[in-house]
C-alpha positions as CSV (number, residue, x, y, z in Angstrom):
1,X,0.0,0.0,0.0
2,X,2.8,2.3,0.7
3,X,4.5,1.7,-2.6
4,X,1.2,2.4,-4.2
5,X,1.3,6.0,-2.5
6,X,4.7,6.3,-3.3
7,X,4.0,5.8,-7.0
8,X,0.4,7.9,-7.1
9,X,3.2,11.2,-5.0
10,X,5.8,10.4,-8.2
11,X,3.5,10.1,-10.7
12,X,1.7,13.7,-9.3
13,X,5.0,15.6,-9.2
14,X,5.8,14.7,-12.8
15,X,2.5,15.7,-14.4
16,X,3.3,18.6,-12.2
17,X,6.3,19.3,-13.5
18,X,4.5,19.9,-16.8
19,X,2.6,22.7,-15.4
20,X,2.7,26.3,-17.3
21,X,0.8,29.1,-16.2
22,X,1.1,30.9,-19.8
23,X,-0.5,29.3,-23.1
24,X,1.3,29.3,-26.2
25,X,-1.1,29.4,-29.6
26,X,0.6,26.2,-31.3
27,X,-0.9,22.9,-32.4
28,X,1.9,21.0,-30.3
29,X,1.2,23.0,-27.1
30,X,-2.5,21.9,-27.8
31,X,-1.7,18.4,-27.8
32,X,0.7,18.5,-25.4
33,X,-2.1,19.9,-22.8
34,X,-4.6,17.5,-23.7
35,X,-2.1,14.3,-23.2
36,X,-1.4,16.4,-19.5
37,X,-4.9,17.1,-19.4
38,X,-5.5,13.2,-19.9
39,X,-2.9,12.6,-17.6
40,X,-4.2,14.8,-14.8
41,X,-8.0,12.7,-15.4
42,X,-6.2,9.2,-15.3
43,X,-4.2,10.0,-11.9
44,X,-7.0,11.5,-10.2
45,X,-8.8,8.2,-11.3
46,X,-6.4,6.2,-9.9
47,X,-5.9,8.3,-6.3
48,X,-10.0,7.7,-6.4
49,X,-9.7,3.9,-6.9
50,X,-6.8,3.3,-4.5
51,X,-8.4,5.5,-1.9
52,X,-12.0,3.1,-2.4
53,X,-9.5,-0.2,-2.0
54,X,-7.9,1.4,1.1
55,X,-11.1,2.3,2.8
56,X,-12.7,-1.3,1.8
57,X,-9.7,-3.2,3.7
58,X,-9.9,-0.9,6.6
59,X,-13.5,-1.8,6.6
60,X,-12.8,-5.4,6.4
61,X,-10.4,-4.9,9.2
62,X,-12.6,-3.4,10.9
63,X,-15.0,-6.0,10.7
64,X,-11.9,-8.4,11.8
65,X,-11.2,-6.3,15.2
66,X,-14.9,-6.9,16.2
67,X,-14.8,-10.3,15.4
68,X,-11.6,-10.6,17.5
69,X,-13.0,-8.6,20.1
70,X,-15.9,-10.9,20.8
71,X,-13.5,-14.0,20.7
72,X,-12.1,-12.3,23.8
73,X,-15.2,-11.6,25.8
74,X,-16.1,-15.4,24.9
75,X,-12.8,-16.9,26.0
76,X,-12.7,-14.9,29.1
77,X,-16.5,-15.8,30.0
78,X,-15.1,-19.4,29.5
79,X,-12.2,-18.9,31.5
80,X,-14.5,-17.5,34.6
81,X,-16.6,-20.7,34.0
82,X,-13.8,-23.2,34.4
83,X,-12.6,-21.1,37.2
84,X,-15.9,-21.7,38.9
85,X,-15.8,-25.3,38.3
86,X,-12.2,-25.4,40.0
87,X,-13.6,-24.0,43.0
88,X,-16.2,-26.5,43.0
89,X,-13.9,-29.3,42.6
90,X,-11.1,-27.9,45.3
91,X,-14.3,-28.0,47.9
92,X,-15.7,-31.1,46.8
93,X,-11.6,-32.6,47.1
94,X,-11.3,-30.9,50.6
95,X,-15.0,-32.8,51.5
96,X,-13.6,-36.2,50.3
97,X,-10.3,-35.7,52.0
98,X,-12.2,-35.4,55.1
99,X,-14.1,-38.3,54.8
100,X,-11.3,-40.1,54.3
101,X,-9.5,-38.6,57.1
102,X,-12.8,-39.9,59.6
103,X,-12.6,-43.0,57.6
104,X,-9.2,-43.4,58.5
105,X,-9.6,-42.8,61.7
106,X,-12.9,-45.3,62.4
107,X,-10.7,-47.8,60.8
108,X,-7.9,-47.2,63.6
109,X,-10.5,-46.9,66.2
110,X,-12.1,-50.3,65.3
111,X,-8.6,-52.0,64.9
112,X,-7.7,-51.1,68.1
113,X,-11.2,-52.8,69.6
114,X,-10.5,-55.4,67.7
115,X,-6.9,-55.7,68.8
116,X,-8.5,-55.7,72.4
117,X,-11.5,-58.0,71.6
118,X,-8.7,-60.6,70.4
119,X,-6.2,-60.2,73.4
120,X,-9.3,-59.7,76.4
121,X,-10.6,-63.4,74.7
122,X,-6.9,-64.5,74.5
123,X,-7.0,-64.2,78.4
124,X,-10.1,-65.5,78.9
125,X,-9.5,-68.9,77.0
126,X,-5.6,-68.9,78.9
127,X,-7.3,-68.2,82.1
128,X,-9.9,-71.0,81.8
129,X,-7.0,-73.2,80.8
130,X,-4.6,-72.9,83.6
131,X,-7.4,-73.0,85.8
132,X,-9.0,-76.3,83.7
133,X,-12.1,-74.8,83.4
134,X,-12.3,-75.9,80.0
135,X,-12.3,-80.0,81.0
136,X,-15.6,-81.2,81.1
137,X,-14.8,-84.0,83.5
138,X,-12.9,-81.8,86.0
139,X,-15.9,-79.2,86.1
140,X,-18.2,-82.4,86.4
141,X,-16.3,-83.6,89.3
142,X,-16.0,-80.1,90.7
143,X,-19.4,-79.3,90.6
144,X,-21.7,-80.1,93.5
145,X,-24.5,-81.5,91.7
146,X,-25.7,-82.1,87.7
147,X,-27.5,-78.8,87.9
148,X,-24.2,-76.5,88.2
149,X,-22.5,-78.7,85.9
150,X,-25.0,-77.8,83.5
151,X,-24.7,-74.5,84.5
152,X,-21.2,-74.1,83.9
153,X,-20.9,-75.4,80.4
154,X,-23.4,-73.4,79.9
155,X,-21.8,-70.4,80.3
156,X,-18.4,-71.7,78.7
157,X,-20.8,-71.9,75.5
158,X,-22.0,-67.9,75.6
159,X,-18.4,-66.8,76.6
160,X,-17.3,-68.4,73.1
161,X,-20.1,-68.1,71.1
162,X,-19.8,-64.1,72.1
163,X,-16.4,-64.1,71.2
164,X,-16.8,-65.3,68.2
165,X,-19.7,-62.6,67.4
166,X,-17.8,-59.9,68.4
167,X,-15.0,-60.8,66.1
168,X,-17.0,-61.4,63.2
169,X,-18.6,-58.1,63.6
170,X,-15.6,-56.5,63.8
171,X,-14.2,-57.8,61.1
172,X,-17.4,-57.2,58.8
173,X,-16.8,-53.3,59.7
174,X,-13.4,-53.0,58.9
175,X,-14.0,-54.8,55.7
176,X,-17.2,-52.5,55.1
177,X,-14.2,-49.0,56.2
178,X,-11.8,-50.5,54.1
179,X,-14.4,-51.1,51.1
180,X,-15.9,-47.2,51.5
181,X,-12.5,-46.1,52.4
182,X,-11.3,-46.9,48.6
183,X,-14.5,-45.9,46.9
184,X,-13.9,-42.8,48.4
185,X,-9.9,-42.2,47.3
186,X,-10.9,-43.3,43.5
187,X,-13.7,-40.7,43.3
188,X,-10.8,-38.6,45.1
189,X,-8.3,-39.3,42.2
190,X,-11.0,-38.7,39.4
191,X,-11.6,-35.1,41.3
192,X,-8.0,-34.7,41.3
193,X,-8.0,-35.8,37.5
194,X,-11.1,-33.5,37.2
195,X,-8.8,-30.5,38.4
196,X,-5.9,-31.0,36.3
197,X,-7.7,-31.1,33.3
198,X,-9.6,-28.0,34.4
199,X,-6.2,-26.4,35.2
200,X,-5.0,-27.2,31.9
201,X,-8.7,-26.3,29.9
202,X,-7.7,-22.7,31.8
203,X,-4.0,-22.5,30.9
204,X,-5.1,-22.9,26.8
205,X,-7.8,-20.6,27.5
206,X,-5.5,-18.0,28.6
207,X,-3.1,-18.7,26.0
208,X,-5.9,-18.2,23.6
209,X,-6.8,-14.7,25.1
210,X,-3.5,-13.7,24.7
211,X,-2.8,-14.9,21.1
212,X,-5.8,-13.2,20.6
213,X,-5.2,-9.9,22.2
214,X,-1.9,-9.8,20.1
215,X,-3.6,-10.3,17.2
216,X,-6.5,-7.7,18.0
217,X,-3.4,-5.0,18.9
218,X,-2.3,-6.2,15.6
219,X,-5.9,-5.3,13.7
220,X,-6.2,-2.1,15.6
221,X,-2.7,-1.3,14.5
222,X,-3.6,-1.9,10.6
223,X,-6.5,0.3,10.7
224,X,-4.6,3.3,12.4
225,X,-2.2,2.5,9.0
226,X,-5.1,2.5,6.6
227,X,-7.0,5.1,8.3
228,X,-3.7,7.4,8.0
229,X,-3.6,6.1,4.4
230,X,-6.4,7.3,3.6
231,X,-5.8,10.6,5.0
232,X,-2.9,11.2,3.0
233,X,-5.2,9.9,-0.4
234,X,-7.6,12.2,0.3
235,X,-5.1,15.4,0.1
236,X,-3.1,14.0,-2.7
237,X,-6.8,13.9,-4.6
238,X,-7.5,17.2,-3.5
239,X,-4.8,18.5,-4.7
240,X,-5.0,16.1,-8.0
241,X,-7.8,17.4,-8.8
242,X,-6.9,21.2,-8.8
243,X,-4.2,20.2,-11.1
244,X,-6.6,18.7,-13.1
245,X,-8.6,21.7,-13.4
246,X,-5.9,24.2,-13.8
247,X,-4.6,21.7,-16.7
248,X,-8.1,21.9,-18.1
249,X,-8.2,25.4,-18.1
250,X,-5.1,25.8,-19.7
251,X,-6.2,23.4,-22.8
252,X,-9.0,25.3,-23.0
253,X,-7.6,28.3,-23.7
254,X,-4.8,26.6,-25.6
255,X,-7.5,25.7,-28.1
256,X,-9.0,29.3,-28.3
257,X,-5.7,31.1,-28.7
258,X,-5.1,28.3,-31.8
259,X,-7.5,28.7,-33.0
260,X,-7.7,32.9,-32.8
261,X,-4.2,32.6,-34.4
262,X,-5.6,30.4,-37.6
263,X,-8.9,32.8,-37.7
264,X,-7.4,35.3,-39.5
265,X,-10.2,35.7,-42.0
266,X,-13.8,34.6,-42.4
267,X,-14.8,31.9,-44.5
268,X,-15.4,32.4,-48.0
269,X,-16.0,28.9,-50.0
270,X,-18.1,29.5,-52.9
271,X,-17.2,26.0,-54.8
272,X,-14.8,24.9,-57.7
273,X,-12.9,22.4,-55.1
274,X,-12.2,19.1,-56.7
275,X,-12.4,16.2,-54.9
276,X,-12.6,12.5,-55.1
277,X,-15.3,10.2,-54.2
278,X,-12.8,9.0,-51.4
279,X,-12.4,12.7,-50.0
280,X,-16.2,13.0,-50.4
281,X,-17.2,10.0,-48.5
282,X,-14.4,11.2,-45.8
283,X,-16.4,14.6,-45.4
284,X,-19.9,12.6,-45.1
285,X,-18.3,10.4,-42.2
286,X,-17.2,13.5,-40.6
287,X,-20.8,15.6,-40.8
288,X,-22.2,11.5,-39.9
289,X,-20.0,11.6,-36.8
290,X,-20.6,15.5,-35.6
291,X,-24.1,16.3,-36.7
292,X,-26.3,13.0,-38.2
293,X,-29.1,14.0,-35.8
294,X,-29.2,17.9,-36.2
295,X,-31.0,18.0,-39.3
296,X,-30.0,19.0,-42.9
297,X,-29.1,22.4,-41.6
298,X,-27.1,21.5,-39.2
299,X,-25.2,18.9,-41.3
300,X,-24.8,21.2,-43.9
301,X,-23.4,23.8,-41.7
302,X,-20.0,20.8,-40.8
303,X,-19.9,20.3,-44.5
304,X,-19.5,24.6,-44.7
305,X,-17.0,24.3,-42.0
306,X,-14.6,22.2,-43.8
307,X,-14.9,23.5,-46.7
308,X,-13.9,27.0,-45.6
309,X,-11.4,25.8,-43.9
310,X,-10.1,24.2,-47.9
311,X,-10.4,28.2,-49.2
312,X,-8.2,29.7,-46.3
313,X,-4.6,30.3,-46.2
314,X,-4.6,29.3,-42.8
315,X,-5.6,25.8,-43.2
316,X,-4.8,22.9,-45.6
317,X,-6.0,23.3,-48.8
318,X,-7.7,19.7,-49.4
319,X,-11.0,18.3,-47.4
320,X,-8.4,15.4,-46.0
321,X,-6.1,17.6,-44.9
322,X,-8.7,19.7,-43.2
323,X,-10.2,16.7,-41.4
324,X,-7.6,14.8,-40.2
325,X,-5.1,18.1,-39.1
326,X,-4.1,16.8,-35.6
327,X,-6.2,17.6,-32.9
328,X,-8.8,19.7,-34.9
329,X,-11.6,17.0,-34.8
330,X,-12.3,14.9,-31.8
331,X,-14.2,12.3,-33.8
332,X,-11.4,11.5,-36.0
333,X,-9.1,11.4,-32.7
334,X,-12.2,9.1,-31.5
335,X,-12.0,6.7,-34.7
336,X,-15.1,7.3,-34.7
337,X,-15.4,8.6,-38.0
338,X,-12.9,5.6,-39.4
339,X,-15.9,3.2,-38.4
340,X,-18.4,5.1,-40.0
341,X,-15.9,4.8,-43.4
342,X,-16.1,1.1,-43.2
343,X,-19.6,0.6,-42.5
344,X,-20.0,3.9,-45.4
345,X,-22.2,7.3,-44.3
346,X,-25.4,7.4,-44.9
347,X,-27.1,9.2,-47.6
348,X,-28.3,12.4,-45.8
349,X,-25.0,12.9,-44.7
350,X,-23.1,12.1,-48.5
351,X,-25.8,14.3,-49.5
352,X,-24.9,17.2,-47.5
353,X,-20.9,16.6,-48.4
354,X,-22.1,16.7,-52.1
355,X,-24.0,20.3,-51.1
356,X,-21.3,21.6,-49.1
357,X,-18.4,21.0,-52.2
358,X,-20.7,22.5,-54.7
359,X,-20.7,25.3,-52.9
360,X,-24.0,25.7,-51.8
361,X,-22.8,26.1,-47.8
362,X,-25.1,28.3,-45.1
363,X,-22.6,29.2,-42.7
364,X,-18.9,31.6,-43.5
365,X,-17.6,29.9,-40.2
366,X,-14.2,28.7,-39.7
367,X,-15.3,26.6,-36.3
368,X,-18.1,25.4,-34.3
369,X,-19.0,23.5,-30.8
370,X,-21.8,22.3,-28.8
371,X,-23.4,25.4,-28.0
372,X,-23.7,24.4,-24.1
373,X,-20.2,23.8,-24.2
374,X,-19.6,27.2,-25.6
375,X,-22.2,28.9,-23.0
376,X,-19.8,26.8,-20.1
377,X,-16.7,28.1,-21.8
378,X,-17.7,31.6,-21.6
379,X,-18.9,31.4,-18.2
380,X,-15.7,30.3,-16.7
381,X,-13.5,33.0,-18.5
382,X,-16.4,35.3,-17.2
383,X,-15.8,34.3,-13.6
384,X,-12.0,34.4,-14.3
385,X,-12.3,37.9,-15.0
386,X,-11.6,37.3,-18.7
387,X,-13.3,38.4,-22.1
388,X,-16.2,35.9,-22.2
389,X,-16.0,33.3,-25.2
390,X,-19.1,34.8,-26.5
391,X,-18.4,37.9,-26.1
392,X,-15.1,37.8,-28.5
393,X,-16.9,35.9,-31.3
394,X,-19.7,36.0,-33.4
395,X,-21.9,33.7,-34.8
396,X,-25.0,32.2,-34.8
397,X,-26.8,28.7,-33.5
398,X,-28.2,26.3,-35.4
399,X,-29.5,23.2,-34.0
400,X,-27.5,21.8,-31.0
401,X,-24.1,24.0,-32.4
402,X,-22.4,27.0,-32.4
403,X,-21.1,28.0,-35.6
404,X,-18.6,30.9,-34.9
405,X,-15.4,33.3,-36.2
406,X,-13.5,35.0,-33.9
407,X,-14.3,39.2,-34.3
């Protein structure tokens, strides 16, 4: 983009350069104006397209920044949502940490009964032993009658058979701690999973704010450029296109002083030219090409024109000549009148030729023009403080033209 301005700044200063502020009444200066004066159109043109890309990519970066923008409020909403669930998952760690812990610590508690469930019976069976209450026939003997005997085994039978209960019980709620005691530390290690992942979810998250920040900083940088761009575009139009007007000017008035200089008498055709059929068809095309819709007056009056011009010392003296001097007829410059030769003029317009050779012309002018562009011609030297157009020829209208000598 740069290099483009750098190129539209060059290519300003050297159609600059050609700048004069004084106008010189020769055919070359003519056609050297209107190439600048082409020139000056074509760069203001291109200023005007450049500055229509520019401001489409700053609009598309524009677009881009927003985009980015509302990346970052999403990513950031996610980030406070996984934050949230982290919480959650550190309290519900901390609440299966300390069910563990109690767990833990019913298992140590019920070990330890256990432990002195095992050694109390321990002492009990030893003490029975060494005192042989465990032999039936001793306890038989010992006992003063069948009745106590009874009632001794009796009671050997509930001390063991409670034993025995209270051991299996014990044993079923360790087993039953242990089992809850490792359902609980695997749903502990899938929390601690759980957060990990969460922590890592957060850290990409965060990497993808930042990635995106950078490249939002980026954006916002590229539109300040375009936006500065665009700036500078604008003046170098402005001041394109005052170049482009003062060019204008000065063609204009190239043109009037050329032709001034060549008017140096009024037209004075009265017939007697010889011509080919060629050079007739040639004038037809041109009167085709200026005036095919102004009626046979107004064709007439082209034919005139040329043919003056043949009879004056200031022009060529054959109707080719006339018509294709450089720069005198835009048509011709146009090809415009080279397509109407190949496809051949039509027969009002060979007829007006035929009129215009013989003679039989309604107009003594050496030149003519739109007469709206004439009116526009003389209003701008008007508000230049200059001699209007008008007002330093004379001539009269027919039709759409302006058929004119200079006074």
């Amino acid at each position: 983009m740069k290099k483009i301005r750098g190129c539209l700044v060059l290519a300003l200063l050297v159609v600059l350069c050609f700048f004069s502020s004084s106008v010189q009444a020769s055919q070359s200066e003519v056609d050297r104006l209107k190439e600048e004066s082409e020139k000056a159109s074509n760069a203001v043109n291109e200023i005007n397209e450049t500055k229509q890309q520019v401001e489409e990519a700053k609009g598309q970066l524009e677009e881009q920044a927003q985009n980015l923008s509302g990346q970052i409020v999403d990513l950031n909403n996610q980030i406070t949502t996984v934050t949230g669930e982290i919480s959650e998952t550190e309290e519900d760690i901390a609440a299966v940490e300390a069910d563990i812990e109690l767990l833990t610590e019913e298992l140590e508690k019920t070990q330890k009964s256990l432990d002195s469930q095992k050694d109390s019976m321990k002492l009990r069976i030893q003490y029975m032993y060494e005192n042989r209450s465990t032999n039936t026939l001793v306890n038989f003997l010992e006992s003063g009658s069948i009745s106590e005997f009874l009632q001794r085994l009796e009671y050997m039978a509930q001390i063991t058979s409670y034993d025995q209960q209270a051991i299996a019980e014990f044993e079923e709620t360790e087993q039953k701690l242990e089992e809850t005691k490792t359902a609980i530390e695997e749903k502990n290690a899938e929390l601690s999973a759980y957060q990990d992942n969460l922590e890592s979810k957060k850290s990409q998250l965060g990497t993808l704010v930042s990635n995106t920040s950078t490249a939002l900083n980026t954006t916002n940088g590229q539109i300040a450029d375009t936006q500065a761009a665009i700036e500078q575009l604008e003046q170098q139009l402005e001041e394109a296109k005052a170049y482009e007007k003062r060019i204008q000017k000065q063609y204009q008035d190239a043109q009037v002083a050329l032709a001034q200089k060549l008017a140096g008498e009024r037209g004075g055709y009265h017939g007697g030219y010889s011509t080919s059929d060629e050079e007739t068809l040639v004038l037809a095309a041109l009167i085709q090409a200026e005036a095919a819709n102004q009626g046979d007056a107004g064709r007439l009056a082209v034919g005139s024109v040329v043919m003056n011009r043949v009879a004056s010392s200031r022009f060529p003296n054959t109707v080719s000549g006339v018509i294709y001097a450089s720069g005198q007829f835009a048509p011709v410059t146009s090809g415009r009148v080279a397509i109407i030769l190949a496809e051949g003029p039509n027969s009002a317009c060979q007829y007006a030729a035929a009129q215009a050779i013989s003679g039989n012309i309604n107009t003594d002018a050496l030149f003519f023009c739109t007469y709206t562009y004439a009116q526009a011609l003389h209003q701008s030297q008007v508000d230049a403080g200059q001699e209007g157009f008008l007002d330093r020829t004379e001539g009269n209208v027919i039709n759409a033209h302006y058929f004119y000598n200079y006074k």
